[in-house]
N, C-alpha and C positions, 0 to 999 in steps of 0.2 A: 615488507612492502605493504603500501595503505591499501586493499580492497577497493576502498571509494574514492580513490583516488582520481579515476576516470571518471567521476560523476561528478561534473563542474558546479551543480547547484550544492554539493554535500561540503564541499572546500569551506565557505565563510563559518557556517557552525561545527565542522571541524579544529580550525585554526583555532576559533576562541577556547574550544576546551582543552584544548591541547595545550594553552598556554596556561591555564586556568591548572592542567597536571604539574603544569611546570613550574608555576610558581605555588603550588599545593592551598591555592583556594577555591577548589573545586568541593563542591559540598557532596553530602554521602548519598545520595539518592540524585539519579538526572534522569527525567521524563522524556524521552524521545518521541515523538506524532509524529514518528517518519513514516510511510506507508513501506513496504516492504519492494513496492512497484518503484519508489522512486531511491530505493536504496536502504532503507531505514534499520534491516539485519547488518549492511554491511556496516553501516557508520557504527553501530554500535559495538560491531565489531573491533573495529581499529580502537572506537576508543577506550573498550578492553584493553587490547593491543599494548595501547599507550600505557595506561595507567599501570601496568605492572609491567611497562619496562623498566628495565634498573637505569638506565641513560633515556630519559624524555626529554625530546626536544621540541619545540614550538611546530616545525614538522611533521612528529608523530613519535612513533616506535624507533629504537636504533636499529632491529632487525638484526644487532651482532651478540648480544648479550645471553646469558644462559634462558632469562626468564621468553625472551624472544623467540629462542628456537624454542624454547617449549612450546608457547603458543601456535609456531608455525606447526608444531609435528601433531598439534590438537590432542595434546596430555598434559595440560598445565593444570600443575594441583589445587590451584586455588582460584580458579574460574571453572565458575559453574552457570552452565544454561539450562533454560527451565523453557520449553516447550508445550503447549495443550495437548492434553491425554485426552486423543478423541476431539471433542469439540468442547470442551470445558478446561482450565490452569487446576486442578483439585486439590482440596486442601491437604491431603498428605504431600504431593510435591511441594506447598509452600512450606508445611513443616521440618522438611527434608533441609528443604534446601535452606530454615532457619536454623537449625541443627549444625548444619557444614559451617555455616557462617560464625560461630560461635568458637570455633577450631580456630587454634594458632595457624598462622600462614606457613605453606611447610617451605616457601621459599625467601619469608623475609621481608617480604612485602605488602601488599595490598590484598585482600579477597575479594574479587569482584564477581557480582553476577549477572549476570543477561536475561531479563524475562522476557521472550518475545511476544508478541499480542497479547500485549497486559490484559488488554480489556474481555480477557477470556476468564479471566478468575471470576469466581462466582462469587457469591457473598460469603458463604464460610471462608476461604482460602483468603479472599480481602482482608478480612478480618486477622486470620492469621501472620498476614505480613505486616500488620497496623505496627506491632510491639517493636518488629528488627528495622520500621522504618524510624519511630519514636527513639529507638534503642540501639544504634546501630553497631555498635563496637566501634573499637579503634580501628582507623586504616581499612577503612569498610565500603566498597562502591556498591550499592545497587543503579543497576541500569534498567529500567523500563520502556521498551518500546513498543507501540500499538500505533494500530492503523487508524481507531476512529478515538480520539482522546476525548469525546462529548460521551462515549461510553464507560468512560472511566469511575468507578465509585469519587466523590468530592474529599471522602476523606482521606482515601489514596493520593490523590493529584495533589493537593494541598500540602502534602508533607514532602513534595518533590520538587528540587528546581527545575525549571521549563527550558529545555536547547529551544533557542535562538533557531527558527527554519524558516525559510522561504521558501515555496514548491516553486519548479521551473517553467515560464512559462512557456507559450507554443514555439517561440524564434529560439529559445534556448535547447527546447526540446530537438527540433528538425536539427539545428546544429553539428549536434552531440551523433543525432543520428546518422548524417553525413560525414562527419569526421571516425568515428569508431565504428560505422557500418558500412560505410561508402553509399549510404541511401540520398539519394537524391531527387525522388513524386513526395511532396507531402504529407505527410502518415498521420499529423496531430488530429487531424476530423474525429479520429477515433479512438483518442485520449481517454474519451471519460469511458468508453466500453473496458478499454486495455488495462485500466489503472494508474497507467504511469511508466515510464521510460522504459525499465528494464522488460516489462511482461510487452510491452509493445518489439521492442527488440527481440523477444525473442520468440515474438508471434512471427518474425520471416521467414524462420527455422522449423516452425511446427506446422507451418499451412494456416492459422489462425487467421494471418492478414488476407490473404487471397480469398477465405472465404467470406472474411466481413466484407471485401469487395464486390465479391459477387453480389452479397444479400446488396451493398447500396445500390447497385445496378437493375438489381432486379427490381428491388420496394419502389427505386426513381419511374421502371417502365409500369409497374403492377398499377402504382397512384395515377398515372396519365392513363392508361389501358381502360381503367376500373376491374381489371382479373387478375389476381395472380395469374403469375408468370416463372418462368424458371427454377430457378432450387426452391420457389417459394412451394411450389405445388409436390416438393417431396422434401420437405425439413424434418430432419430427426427430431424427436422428442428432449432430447441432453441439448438441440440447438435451440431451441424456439425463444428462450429468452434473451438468447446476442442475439437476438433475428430481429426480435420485436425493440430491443434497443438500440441496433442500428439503424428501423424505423423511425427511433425519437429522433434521431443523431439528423436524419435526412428532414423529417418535418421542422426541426428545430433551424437546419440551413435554410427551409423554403419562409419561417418566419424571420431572419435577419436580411434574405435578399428577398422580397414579396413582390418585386415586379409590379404587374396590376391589379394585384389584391386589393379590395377594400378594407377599412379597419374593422366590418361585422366580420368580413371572412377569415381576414388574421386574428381576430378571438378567436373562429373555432375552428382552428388549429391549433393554437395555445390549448383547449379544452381538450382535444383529438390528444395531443403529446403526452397530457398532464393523464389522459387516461389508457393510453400507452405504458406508462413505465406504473401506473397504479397496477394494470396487468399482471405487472412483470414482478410485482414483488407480490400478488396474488399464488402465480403460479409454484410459487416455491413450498407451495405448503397445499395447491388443489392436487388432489387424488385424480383424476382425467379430465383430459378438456382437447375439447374438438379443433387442434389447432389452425386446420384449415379453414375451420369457419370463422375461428376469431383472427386470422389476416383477413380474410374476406369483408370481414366486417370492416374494418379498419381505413381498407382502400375503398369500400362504398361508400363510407364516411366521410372520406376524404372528396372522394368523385363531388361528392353531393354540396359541399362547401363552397368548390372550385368553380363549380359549374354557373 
């Protein structure tokens, strides 16, 4: 059974490799830029899956065949995934796993591997993979999936064919989320916080969603108020940057619907948001920060525009 199969944007670049197995012109390296939010372990999953069924069909995997339950029971000799050790792909895993790849297939078929977030290898380990991509052996798939493909070393990606993806957009998304969730308020507002479909889905299950509601709730009264207001005036330390992002998310709404804004005030708001999420990539690397002062600031800032 296909993994992504439930995921109706992952279907069109599915189908083409799938047929691409089937009639075996599928080349030895495919560059996945699927995020992981919008599916992109499991696509490449299946099309592991596929590629060392013994019976591929334009569908996918047979699901009945020896190499198939191997995959299912997750002991298939000749698929290997290569995961970041810590927060780096290091170049002994790449070596490792250029080693394995050199081994006869112990089933007959294809060796495939799965590098999930490519763009975690560093430069030694890049390098290390240069020679099995240049070199790949016979009956040889690597698979490379990452979340951000503009991080990818050029000489890496260049030696890979690119899957065909289209991200889904917001009516697809709600869709998906009504039919396989039974959700039916609109959830997409908060797309770009969630990542993407799956982490949104399963932000209903973990309380994720209820609190980024709150915060828009709150930031909506705090900006009109000029105080913080509610969870804003007791946010945890591990929240503060979905807090201040869900900020952008709200200032970003009050610039496409502006009401009777002028166009000096809707620049600085543009300015206000732009230095919001400056904030936010700030904080991931400041040693303490006052974070009640810097909402505080935020919604003065904002007061004083509006005003």
């Amino acid at each position: 059974m296909r993994h992504s199969a439930h995921l109706p944007w992952c279907n069109p670049a599915f189908d083409r490799t799938a047929m691409q197995i089937c009639k075996d012109t599928l080349g030895h390296a495919l560059l996945l830029g699927v995020d992981v939010a919008q599916g992109g372990e499991l696509l490449a999953q299946d099309i592991a899956a596929t590629s060392l069924c013994l019976n591929p069909t334009p569908a996918g995997a047979c699901g009945h065949c020896k190499s198939c339950h191997l995959v299912q029971a997750g002991n298939h000799p000749d698929l290997y995934e290569v995961r970041a050790d810590g927060n780096q792909i290091k170049i002994d895993q790449i070596r490792e796993l250029c080693i394995k790849l050199t081994a006869t297939a112990q089933q007959g078929g294809r060796r495939v591997a799965i590098i999930y977030a490519c763009e975690r290898m560093n430069q030694a380990s890049a390098n290390a993979l240069l020679k099995t991509l240049e070199e790949p052996g016979k009956d040889t798939l690597l698979l490379l999936q990452t979340q951000t493909p503009g991080r990818l070393l050029p000489t890496i990606a260049s030696r890979c064919q690119k899957l065909a993806f289209v991200a889904p957009d917001k009516d697809t998304v709600q869709s998906w989320l009504q039919q396989q969730h039974g959700v039916t308020q609109d959830m997409t507002w908060v797309l770009p916080l969630a990542g993407g479909p799956l982490t949104l889905a399963d932000s209903l299950g973990n309380g994720d969603y209820e609190r980024w509601l709150q915060y828009r709730k709150d930031w909506r009264a705090s900006l009109m108020s000029g105080h913080l207001t509610g969870s804003l005036l007791d946010i945890k330390e591990d929240h503060i940057i979905e807090s201040l992002k869900v900020l952008y998310l709200v200032l970003r709404s009050r610039m496409i619907q502006p009401g009777k804004l002028d166009a000096f005030a809707l620049s600085r708001i543009v300015q206000l948001a732009d230095s919001v999420m400056r904030h936010c990539h700030h904080l991931e690397t400041m040693a303490s920060v006052n974070y009640l002062a810097l909402c505080q600031k935020f919604v003065l800032e904002y007061k004083e525009v509006t005003q």
